[in-house]
N, C-alpha and C positions, 0 to 999 in steps of 0.2 A: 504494500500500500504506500502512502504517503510518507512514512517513515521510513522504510528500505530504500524509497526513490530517493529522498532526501540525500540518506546516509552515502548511497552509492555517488551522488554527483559531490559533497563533499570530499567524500576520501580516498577517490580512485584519479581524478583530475591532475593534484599531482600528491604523490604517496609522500614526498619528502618534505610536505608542508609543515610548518612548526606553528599553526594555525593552532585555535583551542580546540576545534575538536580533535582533532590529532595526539593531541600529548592530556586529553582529558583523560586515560590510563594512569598516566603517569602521575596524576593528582591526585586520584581518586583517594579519598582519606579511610582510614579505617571505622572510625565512626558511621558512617556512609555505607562504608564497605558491608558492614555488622546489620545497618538496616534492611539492607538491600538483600543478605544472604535468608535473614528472618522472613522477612517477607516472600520470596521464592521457596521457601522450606514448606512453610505453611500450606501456601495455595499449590504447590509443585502438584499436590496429585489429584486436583479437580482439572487444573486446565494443562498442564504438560504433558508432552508424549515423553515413551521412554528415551533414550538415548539411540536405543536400535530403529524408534518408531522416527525418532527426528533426523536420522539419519537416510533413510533410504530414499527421500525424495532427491535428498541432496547426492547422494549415489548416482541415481536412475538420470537428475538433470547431467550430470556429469560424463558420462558412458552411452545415453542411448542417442544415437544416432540424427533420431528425428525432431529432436528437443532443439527447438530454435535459442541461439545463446541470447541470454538477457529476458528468458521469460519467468512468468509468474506462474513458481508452479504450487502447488497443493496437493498431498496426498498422490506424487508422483504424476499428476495431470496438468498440462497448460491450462490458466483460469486466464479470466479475460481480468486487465485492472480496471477497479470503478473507475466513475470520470473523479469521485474524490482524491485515486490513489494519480490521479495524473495532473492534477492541480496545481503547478507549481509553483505558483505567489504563495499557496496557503503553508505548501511544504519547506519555503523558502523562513515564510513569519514561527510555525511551528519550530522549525530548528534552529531560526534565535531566538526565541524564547526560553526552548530546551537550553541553551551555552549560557544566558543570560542568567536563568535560574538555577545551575550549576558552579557556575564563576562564585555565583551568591551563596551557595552553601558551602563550595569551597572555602572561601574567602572566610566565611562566619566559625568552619571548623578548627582555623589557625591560631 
């Protein structure tokens, strides 16, 4: 959706950018860290697949043949993206907002 498109035109353009999202790993605080793994732990087994389950799409796009490169796939099938996930002003204000509201919890954990 709007967040992969995002992420993809940020960090594939050029890899060696020293931009915030780029070295946002590199910030990431532990406090943060702790929230974020609680939270995942919790919900992991309403909405996650396993590991082998989240893996074979990414297999199948990988290896099969007919898989056009840069689609959106699901459960091993090209989906079409909404017109939301192709929006690119809205994916553009979404992703600063996201660095903006990061910077800020960053910055608050120091």
């Amino acid at each position: 959706g709007v967040v992969a498109t995002q992420l993809f035109r940020e960090l594939l353009p050029s890899q060696t950018s020293t931009s915030t999202s780029s070295s946002i790993a590199d910030d990431y605080s532990g406090s943060s860290r702790s929230f974020l793994d609680a939270l995942v732990s919790s919900s992991s087994s309403l909405i996650l697949k396993s590991p082998e389950e989240g893996a074979r799409t990414l297999i199948y796009a990988a290896v099969a043949p007919q898989v056009v490169s840069g689609s959106y796939m699901v459960d091993c099938e090209q989906q079409q993206v909404s017109p939301a996930g192709r929006d690119y002003q809205s994916a553009q204000k979404l992703w600063d907002l996201s660095t903006q509201l990061l910077d800020e919890k960053l910055a608050a954990a120091e």
